[in-house]
ROTORZA-439710 format. One record per residue (C-alpha): residue number from 0; residue in three letters; chain; x, y, z. Coordinates in pm, 1 decimal, decimal comma. Layout:
N
REC/NUM/ala/A/X/Y/Z
...
This chain:
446
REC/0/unk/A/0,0/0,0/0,0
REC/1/unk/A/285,8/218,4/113,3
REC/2/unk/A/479,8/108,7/-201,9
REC/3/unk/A/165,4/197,5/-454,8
REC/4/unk/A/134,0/556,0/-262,1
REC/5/unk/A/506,5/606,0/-336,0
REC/6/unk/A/457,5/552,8/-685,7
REC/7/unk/A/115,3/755,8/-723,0
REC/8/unk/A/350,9/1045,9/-525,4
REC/9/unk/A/647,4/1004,2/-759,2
REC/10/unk/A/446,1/1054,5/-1072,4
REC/11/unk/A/202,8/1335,2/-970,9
REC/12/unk/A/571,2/1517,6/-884,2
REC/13/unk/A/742,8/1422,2/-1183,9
REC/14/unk/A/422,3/1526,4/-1404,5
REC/15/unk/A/425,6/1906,9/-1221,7
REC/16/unk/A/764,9/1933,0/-1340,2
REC/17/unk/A/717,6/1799,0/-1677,4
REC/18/unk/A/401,9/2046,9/-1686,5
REC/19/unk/A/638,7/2365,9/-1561,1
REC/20/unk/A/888,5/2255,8/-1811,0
REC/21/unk/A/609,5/2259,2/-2090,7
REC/22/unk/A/488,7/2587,5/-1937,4
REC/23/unk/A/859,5/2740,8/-1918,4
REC/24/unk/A/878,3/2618,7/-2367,4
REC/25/unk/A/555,6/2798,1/-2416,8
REC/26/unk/A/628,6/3091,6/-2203,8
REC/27/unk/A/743,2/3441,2/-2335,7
REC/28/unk/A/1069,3/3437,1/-2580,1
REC/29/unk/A/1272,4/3701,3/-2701,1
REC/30/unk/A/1131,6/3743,1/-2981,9
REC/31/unk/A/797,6/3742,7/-2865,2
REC/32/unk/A/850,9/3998,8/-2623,8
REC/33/unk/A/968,8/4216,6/-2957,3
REC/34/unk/A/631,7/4183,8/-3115,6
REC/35/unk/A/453,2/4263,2/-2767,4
REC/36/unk/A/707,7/4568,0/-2730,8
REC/37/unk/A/655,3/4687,7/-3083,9
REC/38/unk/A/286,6/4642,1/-3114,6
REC/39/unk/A/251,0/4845,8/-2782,6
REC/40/unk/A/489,4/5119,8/-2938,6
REC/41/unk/A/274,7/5142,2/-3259,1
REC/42/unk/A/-51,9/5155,7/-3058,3
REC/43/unk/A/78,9/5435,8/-2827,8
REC/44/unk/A/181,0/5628,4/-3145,7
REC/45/unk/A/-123,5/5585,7/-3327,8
REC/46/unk/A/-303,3/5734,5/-2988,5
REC/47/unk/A/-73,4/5995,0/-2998,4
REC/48/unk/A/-142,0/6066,4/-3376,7
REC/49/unk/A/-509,8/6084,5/-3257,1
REC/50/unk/A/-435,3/6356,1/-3090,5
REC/51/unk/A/-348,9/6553,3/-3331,9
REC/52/unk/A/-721,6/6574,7/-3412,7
REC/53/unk/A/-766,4/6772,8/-3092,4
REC/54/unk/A/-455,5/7019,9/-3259,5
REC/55/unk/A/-614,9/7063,3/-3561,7
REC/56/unk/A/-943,5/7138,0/-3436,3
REC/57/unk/A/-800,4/7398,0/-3222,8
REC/58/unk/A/-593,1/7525,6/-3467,8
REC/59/unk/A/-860,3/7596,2/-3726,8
REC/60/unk/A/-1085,3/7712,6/-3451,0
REC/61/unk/A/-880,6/7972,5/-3312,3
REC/62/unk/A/-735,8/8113,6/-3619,7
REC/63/unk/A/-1128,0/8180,3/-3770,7
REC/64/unk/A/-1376,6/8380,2/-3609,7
REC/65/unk/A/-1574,2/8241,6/-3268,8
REC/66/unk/A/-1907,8/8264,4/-3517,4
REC/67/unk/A/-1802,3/7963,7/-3659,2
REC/68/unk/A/-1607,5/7760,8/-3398,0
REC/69/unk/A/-1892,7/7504,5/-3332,0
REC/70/unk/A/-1875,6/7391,9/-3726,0
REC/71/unk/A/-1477,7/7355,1/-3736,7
REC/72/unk/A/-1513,4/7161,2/-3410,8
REC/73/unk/A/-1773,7/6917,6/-3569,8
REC/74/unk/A/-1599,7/6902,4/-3908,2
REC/75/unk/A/-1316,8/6726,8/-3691,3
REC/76/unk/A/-1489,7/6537,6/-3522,7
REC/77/unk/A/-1642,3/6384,6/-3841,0
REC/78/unk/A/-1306,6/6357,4/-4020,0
REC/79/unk/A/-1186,1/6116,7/-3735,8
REC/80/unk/A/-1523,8/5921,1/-3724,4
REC/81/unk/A/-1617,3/5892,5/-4067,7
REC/82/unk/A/-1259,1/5843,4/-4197,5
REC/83/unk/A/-1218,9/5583,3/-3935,6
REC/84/unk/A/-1509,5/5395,8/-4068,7
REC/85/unk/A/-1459,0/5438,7/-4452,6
REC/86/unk/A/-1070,9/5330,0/-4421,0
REC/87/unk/A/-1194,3/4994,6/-4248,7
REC/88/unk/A/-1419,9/4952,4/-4460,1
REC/89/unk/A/-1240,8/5043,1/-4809,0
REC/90/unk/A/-955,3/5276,1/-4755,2
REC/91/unk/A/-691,9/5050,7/-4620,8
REC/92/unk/A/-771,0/4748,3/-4872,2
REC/93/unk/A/-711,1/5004,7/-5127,1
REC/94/unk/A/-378,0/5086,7/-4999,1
REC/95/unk/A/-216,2/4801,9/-4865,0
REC/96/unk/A/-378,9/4544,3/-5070,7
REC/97/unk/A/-218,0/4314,3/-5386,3
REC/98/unk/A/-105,1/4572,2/-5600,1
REC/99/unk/A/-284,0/4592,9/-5960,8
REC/100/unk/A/30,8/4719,1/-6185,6
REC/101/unk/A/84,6/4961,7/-5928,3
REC/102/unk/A/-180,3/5172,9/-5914,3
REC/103/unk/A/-416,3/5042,1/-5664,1
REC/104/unk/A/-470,8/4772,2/-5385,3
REC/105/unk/A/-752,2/4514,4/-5429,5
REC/106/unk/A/-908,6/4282,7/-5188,3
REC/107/unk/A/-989,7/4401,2/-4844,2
REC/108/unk/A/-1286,4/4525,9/-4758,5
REC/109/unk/A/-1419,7/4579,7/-4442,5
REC/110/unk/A/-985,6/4430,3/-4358,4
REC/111/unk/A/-1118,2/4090,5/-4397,5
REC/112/unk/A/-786,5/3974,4/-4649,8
REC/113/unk/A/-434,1/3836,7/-4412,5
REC/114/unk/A/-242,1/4095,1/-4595,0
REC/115/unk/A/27,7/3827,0/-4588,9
REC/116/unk/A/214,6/4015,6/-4830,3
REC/117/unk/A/290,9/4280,5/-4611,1
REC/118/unk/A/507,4/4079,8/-4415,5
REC/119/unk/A/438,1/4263,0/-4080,3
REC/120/unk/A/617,0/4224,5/-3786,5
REC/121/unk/A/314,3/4334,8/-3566,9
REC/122/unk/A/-68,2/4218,9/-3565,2
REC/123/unk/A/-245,7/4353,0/-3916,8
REC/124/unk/A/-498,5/4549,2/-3651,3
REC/125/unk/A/-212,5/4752,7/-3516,8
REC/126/unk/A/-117,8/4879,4/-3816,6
REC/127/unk/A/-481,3/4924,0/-3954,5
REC/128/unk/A/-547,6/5186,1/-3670,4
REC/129/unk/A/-227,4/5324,7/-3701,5
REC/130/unk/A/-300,5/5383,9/-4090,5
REC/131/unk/A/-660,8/5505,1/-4016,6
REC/132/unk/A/-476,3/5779,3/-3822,2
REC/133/unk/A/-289,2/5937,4/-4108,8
REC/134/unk/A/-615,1/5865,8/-4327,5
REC/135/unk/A/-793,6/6108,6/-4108,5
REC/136/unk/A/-544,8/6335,0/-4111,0
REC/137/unk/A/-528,9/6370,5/-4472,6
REC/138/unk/A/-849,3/6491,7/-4448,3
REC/139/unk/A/-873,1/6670,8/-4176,8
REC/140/unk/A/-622,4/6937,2/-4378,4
REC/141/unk/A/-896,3/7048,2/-4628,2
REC/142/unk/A/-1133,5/7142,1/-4332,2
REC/143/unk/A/-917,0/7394,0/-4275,1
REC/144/unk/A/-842,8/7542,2/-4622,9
REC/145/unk/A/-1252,7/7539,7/-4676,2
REC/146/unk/A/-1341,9/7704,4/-4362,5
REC/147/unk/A/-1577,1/7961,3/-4285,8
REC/148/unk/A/-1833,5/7933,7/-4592,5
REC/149/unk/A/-1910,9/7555,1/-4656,1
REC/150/unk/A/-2172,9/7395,7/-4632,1
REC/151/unk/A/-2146,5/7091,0/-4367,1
REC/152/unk/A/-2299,2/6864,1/-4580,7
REC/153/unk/A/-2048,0/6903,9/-4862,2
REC/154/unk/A/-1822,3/6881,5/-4628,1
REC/155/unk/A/-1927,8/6542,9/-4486,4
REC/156/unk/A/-1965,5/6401,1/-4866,0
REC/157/unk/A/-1605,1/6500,6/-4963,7
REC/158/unk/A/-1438,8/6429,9/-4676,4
REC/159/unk/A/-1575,5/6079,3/-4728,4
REC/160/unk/A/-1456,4/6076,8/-5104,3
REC/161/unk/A/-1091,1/6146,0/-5016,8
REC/162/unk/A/-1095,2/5890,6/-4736,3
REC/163/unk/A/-1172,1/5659,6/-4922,7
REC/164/unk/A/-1045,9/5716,2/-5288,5
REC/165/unk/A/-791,1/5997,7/-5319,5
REC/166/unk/A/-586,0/5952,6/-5083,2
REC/167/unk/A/-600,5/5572,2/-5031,7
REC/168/unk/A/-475,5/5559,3/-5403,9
REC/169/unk/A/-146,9/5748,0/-5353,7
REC/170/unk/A/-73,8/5524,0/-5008,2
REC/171/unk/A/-96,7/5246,4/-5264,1
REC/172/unk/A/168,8/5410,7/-5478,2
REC/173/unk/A/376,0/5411,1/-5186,5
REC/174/unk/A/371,6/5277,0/-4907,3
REC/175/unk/A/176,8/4979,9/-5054,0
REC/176/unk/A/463,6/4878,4/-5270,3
REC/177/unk/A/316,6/5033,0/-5602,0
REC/178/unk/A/481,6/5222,1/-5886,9
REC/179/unk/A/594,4/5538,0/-5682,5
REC/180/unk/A/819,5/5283,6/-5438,4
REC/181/unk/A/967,0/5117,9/-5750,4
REC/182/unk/A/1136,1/5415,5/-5877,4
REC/183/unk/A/1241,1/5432,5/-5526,9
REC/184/unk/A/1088,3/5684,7/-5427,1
REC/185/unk/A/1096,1/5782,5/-5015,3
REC/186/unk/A/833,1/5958,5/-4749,0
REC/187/unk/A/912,2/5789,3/-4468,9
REC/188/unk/A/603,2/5948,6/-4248,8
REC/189/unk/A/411,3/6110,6/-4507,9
REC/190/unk/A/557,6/6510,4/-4619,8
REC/191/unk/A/383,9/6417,9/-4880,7
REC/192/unk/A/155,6/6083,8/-4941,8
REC/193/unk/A/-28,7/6264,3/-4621,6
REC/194/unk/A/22,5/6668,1/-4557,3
REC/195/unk/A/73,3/6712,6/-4941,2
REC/196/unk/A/-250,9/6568,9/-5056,1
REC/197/unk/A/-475,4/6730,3/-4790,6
REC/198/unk/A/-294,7/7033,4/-4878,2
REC/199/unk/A/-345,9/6991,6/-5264,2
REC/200/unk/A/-707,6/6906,5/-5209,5
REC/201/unk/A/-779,8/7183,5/-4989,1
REC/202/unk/A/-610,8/7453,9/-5227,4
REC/203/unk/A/-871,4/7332,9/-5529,4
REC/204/unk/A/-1143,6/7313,6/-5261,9
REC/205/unk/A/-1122,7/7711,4/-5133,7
REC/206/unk/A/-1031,5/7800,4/-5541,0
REC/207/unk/A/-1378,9/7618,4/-5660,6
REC/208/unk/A/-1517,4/7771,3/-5279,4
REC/209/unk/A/-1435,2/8153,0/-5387,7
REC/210/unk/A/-1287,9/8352,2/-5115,3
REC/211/unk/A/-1520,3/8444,4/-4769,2
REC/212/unk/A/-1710,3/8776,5/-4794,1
REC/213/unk/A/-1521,8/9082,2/-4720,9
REC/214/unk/A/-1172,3/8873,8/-4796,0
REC/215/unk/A/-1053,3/9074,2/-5151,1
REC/216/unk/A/-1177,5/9461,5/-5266,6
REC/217/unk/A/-1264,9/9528,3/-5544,6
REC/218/unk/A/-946,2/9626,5/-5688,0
REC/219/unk/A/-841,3/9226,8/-5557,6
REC/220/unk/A/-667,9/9302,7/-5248,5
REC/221/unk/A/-655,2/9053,8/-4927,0
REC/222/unk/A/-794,9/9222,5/-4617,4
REC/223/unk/A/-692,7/9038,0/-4294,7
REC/224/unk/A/-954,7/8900,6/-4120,1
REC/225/unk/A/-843,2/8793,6/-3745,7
REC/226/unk/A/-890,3/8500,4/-3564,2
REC/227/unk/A/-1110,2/8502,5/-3277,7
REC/228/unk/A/-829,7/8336,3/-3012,6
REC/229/unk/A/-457,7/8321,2/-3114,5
REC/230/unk/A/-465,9/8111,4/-2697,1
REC/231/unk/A/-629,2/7826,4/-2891,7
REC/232/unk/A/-457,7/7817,8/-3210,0
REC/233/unk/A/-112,5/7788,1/-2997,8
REC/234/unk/A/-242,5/7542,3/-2794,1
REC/235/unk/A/-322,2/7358,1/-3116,2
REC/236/unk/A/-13,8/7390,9/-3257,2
REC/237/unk/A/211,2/7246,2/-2907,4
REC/238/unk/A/-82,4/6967,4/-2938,0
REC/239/unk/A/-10,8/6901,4/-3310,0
REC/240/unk/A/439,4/6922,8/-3207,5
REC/241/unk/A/306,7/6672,1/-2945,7
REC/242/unk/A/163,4/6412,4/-3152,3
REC/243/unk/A/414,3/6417,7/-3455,9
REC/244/unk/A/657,9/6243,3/-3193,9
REC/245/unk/A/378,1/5934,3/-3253,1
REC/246/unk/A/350,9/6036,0/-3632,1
REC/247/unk/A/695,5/6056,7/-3669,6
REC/248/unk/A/874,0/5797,0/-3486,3
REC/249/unk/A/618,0/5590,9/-3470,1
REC/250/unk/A/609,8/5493,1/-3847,3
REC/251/unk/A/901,4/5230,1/-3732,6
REC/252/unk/A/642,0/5005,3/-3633,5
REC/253/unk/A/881,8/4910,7/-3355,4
REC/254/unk/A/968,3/4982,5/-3024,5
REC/255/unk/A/1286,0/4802,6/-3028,3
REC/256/unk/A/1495,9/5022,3/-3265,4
REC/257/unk/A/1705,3/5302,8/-3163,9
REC/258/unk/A/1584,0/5484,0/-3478,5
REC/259/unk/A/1300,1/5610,2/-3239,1
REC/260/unk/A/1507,1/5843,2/-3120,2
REC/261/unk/A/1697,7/5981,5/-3383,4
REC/262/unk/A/1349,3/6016,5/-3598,7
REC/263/unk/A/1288,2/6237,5/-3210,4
REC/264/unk/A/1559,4/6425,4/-3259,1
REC/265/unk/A/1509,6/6528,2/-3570,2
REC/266/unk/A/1170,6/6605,8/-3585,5
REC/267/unk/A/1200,1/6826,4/-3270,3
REC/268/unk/A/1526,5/7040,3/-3439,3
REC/269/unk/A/1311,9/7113,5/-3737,6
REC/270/unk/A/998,2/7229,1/-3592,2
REC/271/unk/A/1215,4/7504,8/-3400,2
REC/272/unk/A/1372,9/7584,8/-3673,2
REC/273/unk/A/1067,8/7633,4/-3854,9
REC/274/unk/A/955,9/7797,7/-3589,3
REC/275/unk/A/1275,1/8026,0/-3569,6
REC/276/unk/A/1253,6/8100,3/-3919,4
REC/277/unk/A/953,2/8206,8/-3970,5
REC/278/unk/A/927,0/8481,9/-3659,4
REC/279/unk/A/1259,2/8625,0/-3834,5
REC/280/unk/A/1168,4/8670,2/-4176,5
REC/281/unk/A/844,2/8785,5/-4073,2
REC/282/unk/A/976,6/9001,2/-3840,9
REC/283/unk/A/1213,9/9108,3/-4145,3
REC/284/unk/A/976,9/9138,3/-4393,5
REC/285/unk/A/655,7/9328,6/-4142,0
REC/286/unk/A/867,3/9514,7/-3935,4
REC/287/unk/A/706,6/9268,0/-3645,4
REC/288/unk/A/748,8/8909,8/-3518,6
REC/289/unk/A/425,5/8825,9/-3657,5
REC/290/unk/A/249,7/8510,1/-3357,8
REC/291/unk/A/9,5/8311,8/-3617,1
REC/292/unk/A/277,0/8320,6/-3896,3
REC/293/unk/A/519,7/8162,4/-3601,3
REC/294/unk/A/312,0/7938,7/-3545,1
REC/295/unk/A/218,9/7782,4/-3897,9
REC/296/unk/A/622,0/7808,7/-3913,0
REC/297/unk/A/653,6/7544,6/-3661,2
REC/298/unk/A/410,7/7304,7/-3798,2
REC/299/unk/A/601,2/7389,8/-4143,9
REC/300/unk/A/902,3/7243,4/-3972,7
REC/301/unk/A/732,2/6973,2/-3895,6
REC/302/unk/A/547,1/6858,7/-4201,1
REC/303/unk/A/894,5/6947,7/-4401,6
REC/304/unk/A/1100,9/6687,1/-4187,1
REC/305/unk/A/823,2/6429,2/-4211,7
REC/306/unk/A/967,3/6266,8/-4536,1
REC/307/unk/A/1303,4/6252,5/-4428,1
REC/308/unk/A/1316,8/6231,7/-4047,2
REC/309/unk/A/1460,3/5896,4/-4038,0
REC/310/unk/A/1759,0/5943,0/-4319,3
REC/311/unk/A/1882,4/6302,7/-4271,2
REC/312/unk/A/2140,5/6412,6/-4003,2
REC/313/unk/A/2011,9/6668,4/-3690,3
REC/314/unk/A/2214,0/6926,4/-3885,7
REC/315/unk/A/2031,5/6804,1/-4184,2
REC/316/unk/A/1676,1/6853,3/-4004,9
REC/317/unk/A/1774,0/7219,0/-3901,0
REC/318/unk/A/1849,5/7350,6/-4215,7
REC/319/unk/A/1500,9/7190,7/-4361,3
REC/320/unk/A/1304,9/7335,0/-4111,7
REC/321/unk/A/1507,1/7687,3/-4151,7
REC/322/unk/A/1387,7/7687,8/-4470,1
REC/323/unk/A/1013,3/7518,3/-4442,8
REC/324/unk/A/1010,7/7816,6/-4276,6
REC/325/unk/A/1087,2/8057,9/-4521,6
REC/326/unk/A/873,4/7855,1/-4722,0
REC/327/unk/A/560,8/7876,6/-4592,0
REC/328/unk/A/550,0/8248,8/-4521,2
REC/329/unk/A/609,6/8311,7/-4918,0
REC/330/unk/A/378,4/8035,9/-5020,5
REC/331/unk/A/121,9/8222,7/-4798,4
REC/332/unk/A/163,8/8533,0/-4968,0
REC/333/unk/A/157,5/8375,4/-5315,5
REC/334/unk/A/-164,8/8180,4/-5249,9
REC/335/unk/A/-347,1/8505,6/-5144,3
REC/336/unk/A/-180,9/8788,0/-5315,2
REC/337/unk/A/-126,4/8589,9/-5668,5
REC/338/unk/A/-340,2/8282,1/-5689,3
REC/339/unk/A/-650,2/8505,9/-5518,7
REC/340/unk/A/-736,3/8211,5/-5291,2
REC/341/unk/A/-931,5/8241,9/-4955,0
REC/342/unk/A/-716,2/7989,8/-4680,4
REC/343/unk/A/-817,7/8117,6/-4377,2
REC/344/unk/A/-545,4/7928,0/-4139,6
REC/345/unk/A/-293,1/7829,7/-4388,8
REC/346/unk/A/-318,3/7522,0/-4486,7
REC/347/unk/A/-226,8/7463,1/-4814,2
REC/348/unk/A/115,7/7658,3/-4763,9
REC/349/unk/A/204,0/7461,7/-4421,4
REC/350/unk/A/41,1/7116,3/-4579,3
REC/351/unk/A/81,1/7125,2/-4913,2
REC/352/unk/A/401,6/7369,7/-4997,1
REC/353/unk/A/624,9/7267,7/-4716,1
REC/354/unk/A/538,1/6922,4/-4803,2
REC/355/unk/A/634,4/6931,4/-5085,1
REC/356/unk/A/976,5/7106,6/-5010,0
REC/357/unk/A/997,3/6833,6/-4754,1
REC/358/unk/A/962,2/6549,7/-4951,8
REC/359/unk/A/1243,0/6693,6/-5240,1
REC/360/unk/A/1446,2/6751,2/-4968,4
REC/361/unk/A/1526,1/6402,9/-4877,6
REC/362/unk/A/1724,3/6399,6/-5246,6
REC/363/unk/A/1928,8/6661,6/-5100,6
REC/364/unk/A/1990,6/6567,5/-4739,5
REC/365/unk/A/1938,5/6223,3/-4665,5
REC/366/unk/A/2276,6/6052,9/-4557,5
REC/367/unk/A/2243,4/5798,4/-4813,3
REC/368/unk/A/2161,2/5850,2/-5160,7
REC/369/unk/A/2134,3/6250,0/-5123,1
REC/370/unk/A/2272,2/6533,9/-5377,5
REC/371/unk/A/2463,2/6680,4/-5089,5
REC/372/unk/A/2609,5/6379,6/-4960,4
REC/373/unk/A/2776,6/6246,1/-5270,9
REC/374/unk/A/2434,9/6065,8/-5365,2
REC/375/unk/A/2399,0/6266,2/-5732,7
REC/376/unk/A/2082,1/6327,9/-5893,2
REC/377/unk/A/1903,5/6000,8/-5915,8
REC/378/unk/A/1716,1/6036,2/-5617,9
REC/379/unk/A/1614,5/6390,4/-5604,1
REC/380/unk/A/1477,3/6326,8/-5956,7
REC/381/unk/A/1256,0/6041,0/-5811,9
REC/382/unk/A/1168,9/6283,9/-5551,3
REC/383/unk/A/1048,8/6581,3/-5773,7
REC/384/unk/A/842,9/6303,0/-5992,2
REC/385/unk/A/706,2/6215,7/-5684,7
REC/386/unk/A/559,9/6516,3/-5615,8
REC/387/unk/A/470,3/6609,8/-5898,0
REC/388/unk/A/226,3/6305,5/-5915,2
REC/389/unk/A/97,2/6347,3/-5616,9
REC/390/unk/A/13,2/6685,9/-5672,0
REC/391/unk/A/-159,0/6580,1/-6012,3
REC/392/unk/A/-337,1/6288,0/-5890,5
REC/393/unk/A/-441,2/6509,2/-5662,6
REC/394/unk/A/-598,7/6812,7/-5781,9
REC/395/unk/A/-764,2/6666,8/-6079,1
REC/396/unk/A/-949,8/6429,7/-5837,5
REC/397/unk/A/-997,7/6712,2/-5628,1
REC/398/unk/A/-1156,0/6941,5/-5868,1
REC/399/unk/A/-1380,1/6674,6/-6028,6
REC/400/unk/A/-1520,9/6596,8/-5652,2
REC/401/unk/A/-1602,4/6979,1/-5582,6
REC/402/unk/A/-1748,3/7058,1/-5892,2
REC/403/unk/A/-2005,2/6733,5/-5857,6
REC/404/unk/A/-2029,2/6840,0/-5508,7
REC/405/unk/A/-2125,7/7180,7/-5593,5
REC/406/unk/A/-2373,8/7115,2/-5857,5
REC/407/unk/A/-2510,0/6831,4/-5701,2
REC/408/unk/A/-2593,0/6962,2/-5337,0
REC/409/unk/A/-2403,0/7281,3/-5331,5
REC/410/unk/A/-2069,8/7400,7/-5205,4
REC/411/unk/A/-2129,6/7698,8/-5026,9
REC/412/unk/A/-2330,9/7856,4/-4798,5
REC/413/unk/A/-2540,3/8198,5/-4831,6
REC/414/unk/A/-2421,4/8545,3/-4785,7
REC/415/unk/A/-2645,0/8531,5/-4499,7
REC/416/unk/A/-2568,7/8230,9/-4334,5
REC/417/unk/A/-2256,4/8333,8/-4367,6
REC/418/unk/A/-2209,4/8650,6/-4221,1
REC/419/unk/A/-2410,7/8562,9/-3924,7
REC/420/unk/A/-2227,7/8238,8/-3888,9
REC/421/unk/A/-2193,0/7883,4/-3941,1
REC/422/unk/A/-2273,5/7755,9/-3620,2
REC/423/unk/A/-2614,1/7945,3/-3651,9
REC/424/unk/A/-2734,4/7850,6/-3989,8
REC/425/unk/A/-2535,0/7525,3/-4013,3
REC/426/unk/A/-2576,6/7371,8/-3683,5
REC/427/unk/A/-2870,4/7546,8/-3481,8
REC/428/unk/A/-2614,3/7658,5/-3168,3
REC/429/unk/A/-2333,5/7873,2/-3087,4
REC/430/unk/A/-1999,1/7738,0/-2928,8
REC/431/unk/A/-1999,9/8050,8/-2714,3
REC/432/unk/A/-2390,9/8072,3/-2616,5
REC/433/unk/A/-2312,9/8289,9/-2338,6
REC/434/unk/A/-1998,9/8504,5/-2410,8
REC/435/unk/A/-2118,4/8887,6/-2416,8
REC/436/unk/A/-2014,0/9203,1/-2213,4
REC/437/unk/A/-2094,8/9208,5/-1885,1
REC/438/unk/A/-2138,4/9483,2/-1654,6
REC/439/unk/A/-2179,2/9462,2/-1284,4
REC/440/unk/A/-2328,2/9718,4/-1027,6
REC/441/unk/A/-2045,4/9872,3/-787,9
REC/442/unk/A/-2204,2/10085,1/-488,8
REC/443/unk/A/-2093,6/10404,5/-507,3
REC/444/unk/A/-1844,7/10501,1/-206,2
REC/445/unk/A/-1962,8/10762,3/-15,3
């Protein structure tokens, strides 16, 4: 009896071990904690890049006038939720799916494909809601070109359109491995494939839009016409620095490369040196250090170094952002004073101009392959054919979208609606119901 109880003991024991051995096999690796490490870094980024909503929304809301606050605010909220949903449901299949000579992904919708062929080293779901983050940027951008005079509907039917055609297709041509990335051609975080293309978009959008009441006189000159809170649009733009260090760094896809903090570094160094730049040729050029011009310089900075942030030096980064910063003050003045067209915040010159500088850039400065560093030609010609796709693609999609959107249901608001307001006529409510003078009694002192 003793003997069989032995036994019974002996093999319950040496079956726990067996059993913790098993345990110990199927336990955490090395390389599985690589793939936790970077799927949590690309989900924190992506969160990050979410963010950014909240800049651009403040942004846009401070640098227009408080009449039409409520619409910018739910504009951007729409972006985010419908470009969420129409990227699930067609947008990223589009982009990342098996490439059709190139020029667009098929398969996909609603993600249901493996995407095998993208070979990720994270779960598919990570990157899809790091992707729908950039998607809703994209279109976010116009909002801002547009604002002040269109109609929300429009808005909401556009916004959709680009979600889920325009700017899906040039991801394709990219990212997704289609004719763009044969030639070789590099965006590492999107200069242009994302700030370009809203940029673009919104520029045909406020030219088919015409420019707000009161903007031009007769004879065609600009009039300024203030923002209502220069406090918010700052606090946008330190959001918006904020979340490009998820934008920017976080298009490694991995948390276990030290590239993180180079792309860090240089992001950061051109920002302020957009920043920089800006304040001092305005300054230069208006006799004052002009605050929302400083501003869109540092976001210039930004969007310039987006392309290139993880192949150009820190000294490299500076001197883009220096001049992303020039840039975007003279692109301002050439979209109002020579093109004619209404952008009340800037977009198109941060977005669109100084992404596009950005993107040629990287032929320049990047450490391999660039003009500068013994590199030749080759790959700032793939650059500037790049661009100038993009920028086609673009605007000729654009301008076919607004133009069925304007005949169809209309572009624009009325005169009306618009001089009393957007939030008004658009939306029933104002975002500042109760903001008026107030005067209180003081007793007279005797």
């Amino acid at each position: 009896m003793r003997k069989n109880l032995l036994v019974v003991c002996f093999t319950l024991v040496l079956l726990f071990l067996l059993s913790g051995v098993a345990l110990a096999a199927d336990g955490p690796t090395a390389e599985s904690n690589a793939v936790a490490i970077d799927t949590i870094w690309t989900l924190i980024a992506a969160f990050l890049v979410m963010i950014m909503q909240a800049g651009f929304a403040m942004v846009e809301a401070g640098f227009t006038r408080a009449k039409n606050a409520a619409n910018i605010i739910m504009k951007n909220v729409m972006d985010f939720a419908a470009g969420s949903l129409i990227w699930w449901i067609v947008g990223f299949g589009l982009a990342f799916g098996v490439s059709n000579n190139g020029l667009f992904g098929s398969g996909g919708l609603f993600v249901s494909d493996s995407f095998a062929h993208l070979e990720l080293g994270i779960p598919l779901l990570a990157f899809v809601i790091f992707q729908s983050m950039f998607c809703a940027t994209a279109a976010t951008i116009v909002s801002g070109a547009m604002a002040e005079r269109t109609k929300f509907a429009a808005y909401f039917v556009y916004s959709i359109v680009i979600s889920a055609l325009i700017y899906p297709i040039v991801v394709h041509w990219t990212w997704g491995g289609g004719w763009l990335a044969s030639l070789g051609f590099l965006d590492f975080a999107g200069s242009t494939i994302v700030h370009s293309v809203g940029g673009w978009a919104g520029l045909v959008g406020a030219a088919v839009l015409g420019p707000r009441v009161g903007k031009f006189s007769k004879e065609g000159k600009p009039n300024a016409i203030p923002g209502h809170s220069l406090t918010l649009g700052a606090l946008g733009v330190f959001i918006l620095w904020f979340g490009w260090f998820g934008f920017n760094p976080g298009s490694t896809l991995s948390g276990t490369t030290p590239d993180i903090a180079h792309i860090a570094v240089t992001t950061n160094l051109s920002a302020a040196a957009g920043a920089f730049a800006t304040m001092v040729f305005a300054w230069l050029r208006y006799g004052k250090p002009d605050v929302s011009m400083t501003l869109n310089g540092a976001l210039a900075g930004l969007v310039g170094i987006t392309a290139g942030t993880d192949i150009v030096s820190p000294g490299g980064a500076v001197v883009i952002g220096l001049l992303a910063g020039v840039v975007v003050l003279l692109a301002v003045e050439f979209i109002e004073k020579v093109l004619k067209v209404d952008d009340p915040v800037g977009a198109v010159a941060v977005h669109g101009a100084s992404g596009a500088w950005g993107t040629v850039a990287v032929g320049l400065f990047a450490t391999e392959g660039g003009l500068f560093y013994g590199g030749g030609a080759a790959l700032l010609g793939v650059q500037v054919i790049g661009v100038l796709a993009v920028f086609a693609w673009t605007t000729v999609t654009a301008f076919i979208l607004f133009k069925a959107v304007d005949i169809i249901i209309g572009l624009r608001v009325s005169e009306k609606e618009e001089t009393e307001g957007l939030d008004i006529g658009e939306h029933g409510i104002e975002a500042y119901g109760d903001f008026m003078i107030r005067t209180s009694h003081i007793p007279e002192v005797k």
